[in-house]
C-alpha positions as CSV (number, residue, x, y, z in Angstrom):
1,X,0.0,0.0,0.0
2,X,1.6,3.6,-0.8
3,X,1.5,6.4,1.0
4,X,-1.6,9.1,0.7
5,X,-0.9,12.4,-1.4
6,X,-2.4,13.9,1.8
7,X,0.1,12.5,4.1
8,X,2.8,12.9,1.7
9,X,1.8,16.8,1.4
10,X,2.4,17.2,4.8
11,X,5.6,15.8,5.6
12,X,9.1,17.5,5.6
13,X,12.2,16.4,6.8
14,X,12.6,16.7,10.4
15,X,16.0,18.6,10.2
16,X,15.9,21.4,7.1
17,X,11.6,21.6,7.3
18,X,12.7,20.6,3.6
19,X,10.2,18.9,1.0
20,X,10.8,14.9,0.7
21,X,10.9,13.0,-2.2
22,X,8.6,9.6,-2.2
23,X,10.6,6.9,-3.8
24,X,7.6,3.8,-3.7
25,X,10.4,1.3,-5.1
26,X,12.6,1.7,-2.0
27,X,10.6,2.2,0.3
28,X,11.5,5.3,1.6
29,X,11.6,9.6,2.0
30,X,14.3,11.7,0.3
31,X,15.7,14.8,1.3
32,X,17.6,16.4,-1.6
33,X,18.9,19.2,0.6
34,X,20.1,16.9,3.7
35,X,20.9,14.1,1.4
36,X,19.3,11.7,4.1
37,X,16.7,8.8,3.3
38,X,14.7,8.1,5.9
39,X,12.7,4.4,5.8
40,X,9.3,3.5,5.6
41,X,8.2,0.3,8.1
42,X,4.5,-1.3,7.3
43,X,3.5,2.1,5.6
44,X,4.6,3.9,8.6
45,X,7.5,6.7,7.6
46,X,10.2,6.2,10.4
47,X,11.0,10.3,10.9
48,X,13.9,10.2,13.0
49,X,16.8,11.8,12.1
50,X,19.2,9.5,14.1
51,X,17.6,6.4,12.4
52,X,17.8,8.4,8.9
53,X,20.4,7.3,5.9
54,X,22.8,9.3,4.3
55,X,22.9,8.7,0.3
């Protein structure tokens, strides 16, 4: 199941307020500005910038 446009119109990334990026292949929110990924666990985005990924 993907994510809602309504959810995903809402989020930014925790540590710039920056717009994310959906990529439904990976699974997961990209911040273009941070360079950070951060994952998405049964449909659930995991926002924590300690748990995010650097790309």
């Amino acid at each position: 199941m993907a994510l809602s446009e309504e959810l995903l119109d809402i989020l930014a990334c925790p540590k710039c307020k920056g717009q994310l990026q959906y990529d439904e292949q990976g699974q997961a929110l990209n911040c273009e500005q941070c360079r950070l990924r951060y994952r998405i666990e049964d449909d659930i985005p995991v926002m924590l910038i300690d748990e995010a990924q650097s790309y």
